[in-house]
C-alpha positions as CSV (number, residue, x, y, z in Angstrom):
1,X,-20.1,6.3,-2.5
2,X,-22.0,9.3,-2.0
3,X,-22.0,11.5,1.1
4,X,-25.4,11.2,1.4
5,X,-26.3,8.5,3.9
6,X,-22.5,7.1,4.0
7,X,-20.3,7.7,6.4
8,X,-19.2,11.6,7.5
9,X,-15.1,11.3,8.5
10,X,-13.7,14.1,10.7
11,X,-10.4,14.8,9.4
12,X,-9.9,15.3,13.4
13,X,-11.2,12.4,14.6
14,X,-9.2,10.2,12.3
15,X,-5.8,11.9,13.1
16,X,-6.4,11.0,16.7
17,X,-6.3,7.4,16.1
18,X,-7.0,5.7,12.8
19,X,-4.1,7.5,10.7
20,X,-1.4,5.8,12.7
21,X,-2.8,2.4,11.3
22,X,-3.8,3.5,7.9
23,X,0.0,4.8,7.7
24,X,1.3,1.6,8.1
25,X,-1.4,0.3,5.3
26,X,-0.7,2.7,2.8
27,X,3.3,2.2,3.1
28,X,2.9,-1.1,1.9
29,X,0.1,-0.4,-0.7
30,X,2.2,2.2,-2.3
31,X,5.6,-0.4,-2.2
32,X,3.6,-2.5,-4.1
33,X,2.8,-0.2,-7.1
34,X,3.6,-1.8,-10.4
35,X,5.8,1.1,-11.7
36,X,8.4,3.6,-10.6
37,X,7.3,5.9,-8.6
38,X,10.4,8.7,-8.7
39,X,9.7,11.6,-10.4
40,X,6.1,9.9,-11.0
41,X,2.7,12.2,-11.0
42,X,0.4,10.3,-9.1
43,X,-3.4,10.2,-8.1
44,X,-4.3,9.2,-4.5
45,X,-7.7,8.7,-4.9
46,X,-9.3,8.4,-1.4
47,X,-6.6,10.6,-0.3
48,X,-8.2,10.9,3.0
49,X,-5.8,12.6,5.5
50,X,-2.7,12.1,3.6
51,X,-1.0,8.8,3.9
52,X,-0.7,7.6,0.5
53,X,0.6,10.6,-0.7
54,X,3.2,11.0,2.1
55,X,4.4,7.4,0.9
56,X,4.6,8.6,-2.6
57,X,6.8,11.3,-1.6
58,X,8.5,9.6,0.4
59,X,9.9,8.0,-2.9
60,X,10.0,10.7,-4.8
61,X,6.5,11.3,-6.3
62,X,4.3,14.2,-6.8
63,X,0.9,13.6,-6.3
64,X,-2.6,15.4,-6.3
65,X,-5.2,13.9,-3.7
66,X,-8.6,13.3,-4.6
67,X,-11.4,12.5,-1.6
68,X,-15.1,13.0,-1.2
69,X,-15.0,14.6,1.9
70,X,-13.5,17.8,2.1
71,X,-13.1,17.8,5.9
72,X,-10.2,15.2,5.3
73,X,-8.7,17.0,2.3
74,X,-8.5,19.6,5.0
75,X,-6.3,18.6,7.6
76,X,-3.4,19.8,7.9
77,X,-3.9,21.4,4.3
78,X,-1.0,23.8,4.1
79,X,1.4,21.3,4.2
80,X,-0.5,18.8,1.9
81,X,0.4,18.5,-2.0
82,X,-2.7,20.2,-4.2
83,X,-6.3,18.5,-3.4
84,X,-9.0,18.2,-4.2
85,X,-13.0,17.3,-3.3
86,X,-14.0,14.5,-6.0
87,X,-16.7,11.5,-6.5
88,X,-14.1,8.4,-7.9
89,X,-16.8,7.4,-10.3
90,X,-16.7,11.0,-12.2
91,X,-13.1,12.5,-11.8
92,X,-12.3,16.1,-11.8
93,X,-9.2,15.4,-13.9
94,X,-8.3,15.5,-17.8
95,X,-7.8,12.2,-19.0
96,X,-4.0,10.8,-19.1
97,X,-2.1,13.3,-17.1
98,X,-0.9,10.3,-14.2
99,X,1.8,8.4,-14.4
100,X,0.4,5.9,-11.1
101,X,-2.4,5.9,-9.2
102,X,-3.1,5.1,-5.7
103,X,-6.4,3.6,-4.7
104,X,-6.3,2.7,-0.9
105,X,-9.5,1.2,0.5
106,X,-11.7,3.1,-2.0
107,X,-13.2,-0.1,-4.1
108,X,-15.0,-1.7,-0.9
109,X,-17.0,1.8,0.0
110,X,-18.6,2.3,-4.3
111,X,-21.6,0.9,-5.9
112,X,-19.6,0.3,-9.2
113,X,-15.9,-0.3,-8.7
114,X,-15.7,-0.7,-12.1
115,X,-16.7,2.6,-13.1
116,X,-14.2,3.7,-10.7
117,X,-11.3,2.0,-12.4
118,X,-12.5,2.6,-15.5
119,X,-11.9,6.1,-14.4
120,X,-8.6,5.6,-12.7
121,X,-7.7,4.3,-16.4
122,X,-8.7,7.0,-18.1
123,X,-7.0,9.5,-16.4
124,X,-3.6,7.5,-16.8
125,X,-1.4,7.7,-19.1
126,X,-0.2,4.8,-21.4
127,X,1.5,2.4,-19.2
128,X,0.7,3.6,-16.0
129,X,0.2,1.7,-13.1
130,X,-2.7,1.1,-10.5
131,X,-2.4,-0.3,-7.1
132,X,-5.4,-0.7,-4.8
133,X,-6.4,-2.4,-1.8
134,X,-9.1,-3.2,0.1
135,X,-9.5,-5.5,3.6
136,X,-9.2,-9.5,2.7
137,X,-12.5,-11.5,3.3
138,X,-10.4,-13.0,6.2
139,X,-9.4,-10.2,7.8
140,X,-10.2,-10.3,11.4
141,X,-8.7,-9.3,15.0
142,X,-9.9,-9.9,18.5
143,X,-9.6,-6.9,19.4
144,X,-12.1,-5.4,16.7
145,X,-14.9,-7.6,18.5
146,X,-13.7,-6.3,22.3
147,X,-14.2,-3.1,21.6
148,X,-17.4,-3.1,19.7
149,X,-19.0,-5.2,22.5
150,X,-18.4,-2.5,25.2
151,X,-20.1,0.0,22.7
152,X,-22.7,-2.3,22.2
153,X,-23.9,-2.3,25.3
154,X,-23.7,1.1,25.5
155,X,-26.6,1.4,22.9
156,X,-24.3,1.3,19.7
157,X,-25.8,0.1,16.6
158,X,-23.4,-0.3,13.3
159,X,-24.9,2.9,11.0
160,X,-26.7,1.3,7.8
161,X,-23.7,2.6,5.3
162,X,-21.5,0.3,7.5
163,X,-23.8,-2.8,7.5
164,X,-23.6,-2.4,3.6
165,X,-19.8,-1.8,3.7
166,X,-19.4,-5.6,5.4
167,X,-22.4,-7.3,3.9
168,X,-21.5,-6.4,-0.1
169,X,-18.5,-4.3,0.0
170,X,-15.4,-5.5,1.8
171,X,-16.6,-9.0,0.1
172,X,-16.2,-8.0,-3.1
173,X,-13.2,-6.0,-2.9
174,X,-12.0,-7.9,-0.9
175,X,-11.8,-11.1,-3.0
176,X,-8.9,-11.5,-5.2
177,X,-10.7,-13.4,-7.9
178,X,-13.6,-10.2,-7.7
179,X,-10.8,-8.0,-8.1
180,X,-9.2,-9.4,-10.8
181,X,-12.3,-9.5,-13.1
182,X,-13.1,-6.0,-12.1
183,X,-10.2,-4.7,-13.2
184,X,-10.2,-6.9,-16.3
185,X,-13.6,-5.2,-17.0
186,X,-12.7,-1.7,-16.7
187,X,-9.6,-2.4,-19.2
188,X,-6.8,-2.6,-17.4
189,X,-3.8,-4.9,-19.0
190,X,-2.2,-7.8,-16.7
191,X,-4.6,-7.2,-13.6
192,X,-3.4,-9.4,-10.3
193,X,-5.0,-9.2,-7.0
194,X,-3.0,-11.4,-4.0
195,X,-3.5,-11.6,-0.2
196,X,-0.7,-9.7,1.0
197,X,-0.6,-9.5,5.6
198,X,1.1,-6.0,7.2
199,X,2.7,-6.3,10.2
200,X,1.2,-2.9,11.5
201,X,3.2,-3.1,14.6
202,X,3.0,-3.4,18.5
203,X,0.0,-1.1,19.7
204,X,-0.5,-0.1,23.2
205,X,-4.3,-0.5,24.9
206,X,-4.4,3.6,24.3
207,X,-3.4,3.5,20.8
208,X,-5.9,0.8,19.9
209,X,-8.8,2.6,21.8
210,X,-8.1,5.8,19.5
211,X,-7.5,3.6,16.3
212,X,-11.3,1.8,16.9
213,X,-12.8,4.9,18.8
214,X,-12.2,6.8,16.0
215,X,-13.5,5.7,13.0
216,X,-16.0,6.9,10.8
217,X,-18.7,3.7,11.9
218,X,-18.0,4.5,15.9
219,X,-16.3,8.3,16.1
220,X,-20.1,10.0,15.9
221,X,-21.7,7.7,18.5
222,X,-18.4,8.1,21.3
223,X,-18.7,12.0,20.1
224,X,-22.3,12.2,20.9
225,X,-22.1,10.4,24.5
226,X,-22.0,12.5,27.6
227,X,-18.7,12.7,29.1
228,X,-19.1,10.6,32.2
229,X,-20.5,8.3,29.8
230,X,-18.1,8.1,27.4
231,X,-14.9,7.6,30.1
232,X,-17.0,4.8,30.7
233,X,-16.8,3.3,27.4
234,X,-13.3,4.1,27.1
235,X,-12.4,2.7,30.6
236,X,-14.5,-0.4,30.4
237,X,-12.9,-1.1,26.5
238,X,-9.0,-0.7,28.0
239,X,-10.0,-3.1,30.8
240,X,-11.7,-5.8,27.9
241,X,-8.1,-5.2,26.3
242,X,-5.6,-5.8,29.0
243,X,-2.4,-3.9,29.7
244,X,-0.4,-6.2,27.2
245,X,0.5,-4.0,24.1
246,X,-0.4,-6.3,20.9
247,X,0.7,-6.7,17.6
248,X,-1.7,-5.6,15.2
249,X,-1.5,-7.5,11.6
250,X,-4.0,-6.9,8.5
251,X,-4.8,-8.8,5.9
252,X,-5.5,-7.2,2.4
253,X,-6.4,-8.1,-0.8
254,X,-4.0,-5.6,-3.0
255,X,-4.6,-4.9,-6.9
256,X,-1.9,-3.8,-9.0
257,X,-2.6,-3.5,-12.9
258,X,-1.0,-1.1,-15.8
259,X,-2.5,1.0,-18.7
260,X,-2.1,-1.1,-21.7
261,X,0.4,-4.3,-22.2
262,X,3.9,-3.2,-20.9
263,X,5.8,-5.4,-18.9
264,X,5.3,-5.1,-14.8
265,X,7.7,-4.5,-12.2
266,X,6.2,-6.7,-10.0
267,X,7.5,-6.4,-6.2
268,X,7.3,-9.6,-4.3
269,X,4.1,-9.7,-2.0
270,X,4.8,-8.1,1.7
C-alpha cells in the first residue's frame, strides 16, 4: 500500500498498546515458518516496530526489516537489526540473498499481493521458506465493537484506507483458499494456508484500551481530541469493558510456502 492516503503508524503510539498484542501474533507466525530458522537470514517484511524479528532472534536468526513507514523502522532503532524504508511490491534487496521471510499482516493492506510475493520469491534463495498471515474472515471480539462504539459517538468515523482494508483486504487475505492461489500464482512450490487461533493471553481493561486506542485507524482521532475529551473516551470505553481482565484469542489465516519443490518442515497448526 502506498503512504499516500493509507494509514500513518506512530512508532510511539503503537509501542503504547498494539505491540503487546502483535508480539504474541508474530511468535506464532514465525513458529510456523516452513524451514529452520537458526543461523537463517531472514526478511521481515512489514517489520513494523520489531516483533517478527525479535522472534527470529529469538531462534537464532539474523534478519533485515523492511517497512513503508520509517517512523516504525525508527523505534527504538539502536537496538534494532539493520532496516530499512521499502514498498513490498518493489524491494530494495538483490534477488536470492534470504534464507526465510517473514510476512506478518502485510498481504491484507496491498493492491496486488501477488506482486508482493512474487517479490518475496525473488529475493529468496532456492528453498527458502515464506510464512505470512493475515486476520481470518472470522475473526471477531466483543470487545473490538465496545470500544469503537464509545468512539463513535464521539464523532469517529473509520478513515477510508480502513473501510478498504475490511471491505477487500482482510477478505482476501484472509481466506485460505485466496491465499493459497495467490501464492500458487506468484510461484511459490507447496503453498498451504490454514486457520490457525492464538491464545494472546489474559488482558486487563487498561491494556485493551491502549491495544484499540492505539492503532493506526483510531490513534490520530484519540490524538487529535482535547484532553478533557479524550479522558472521556477513555473512561466511558473502560466502563463499556468492565473490570474483568479477558482473554484475548485471534484468529488468522497463516501462509507458509518454500522457493521451489523441497520437502517442508511443516509444524502442526497452533
Amino acid at each position: 500500500m502506498s503512504a499516500s492516503g493509507g494509514p500513518h503508524y506512530s512508532g510511539d503510539a503503537w509501542a503504547s498498546g498494539p505491540e503487546r498484542v502483535y508480539a504474541e501474533l508474530a511468535r506464532a507466525v514465525v513458529a510456523l515458518c516452513p524451514v529452520s530458522l537458526a543461523g537463517a537470514r531472514v526478511l521481515d517484511l512489514g517489520a513494523g516496530t520489531g516483533a517478527a524479528s525479535q522472534a527470529v532472534q529469538a531462534l537464532g536468526a539474523h534478519p533485515v526489516a523492511v517497512d513503508l513507514e520509517p517512523a516504525m523502522l525508527r523505534r527504538r532503532r539502536a537496538q534494532r537489526p539493520p532496516a530499512v524504508a521499502g514498498d513490498g511490491a518493489a524491494l530494495p534487496l538483490a534477488a536470492g540473498v534470504f534464507d526465510a521471510v517473514i510476512a506478518s499482516f502485510v498481504l491484507s493492506h496491498v493492491p496486488d499481493p501477488r506482486h508482493v510475493l512474487t517479490e518475496c520469491l525473488r529475493v529468496l534463495r532456492g528453498g527458502g521458506g515464506l510464512v505470512a498471515a493475515g486476520f481470518a474472515v472470522d475473526n471477531e471480539d466483543p470487545v473490538k465493537a465496545l470500544v469503537e462504539d464509545v468512539l463513535v459517538r464521539h464523532g469517529y468515523r473509520r478513515p477510508a484506507w480502513y473501510e478498504e482494508l475490511k471491505r477487500t483486504g482482510e477478505p482476501r487475505a484472509g481466506n485460505p483458499r485466496t491465499l493459497e492461489d495467490i501464492a500458487a500464482a506468484a510461484g511459490f512450490a507447496q503453498a498451504r494456508a490454514r486457520r490457525v487461533v492464538v491464545d494472546v493471553g489474559v488482558l486487563e481493561a487498561e491494556e485493551i484500551l491502549a491495544w484499540r486506542l492505539g492503532l493506526a485507524h483510531s490513534a490520530p482521532f484519540v490524538d487529535a481530541l482535547d484532553p478533557i475529551t479524550r479522558a472521556r473516551v477513555r473512561a466511558e470505553a473502560a466502563e463499556a469493558l468492565g473490570p474483568a481482565p479477558r482473554p484475548v484469542r485471534s484468529a488468522l489465516t497463516v501462509l507458509d510456502a518454500v522457493s521451489d519443490g523441497v520437502e517442508l518442515n511443516r509444524q502442526a497448526s497452533a
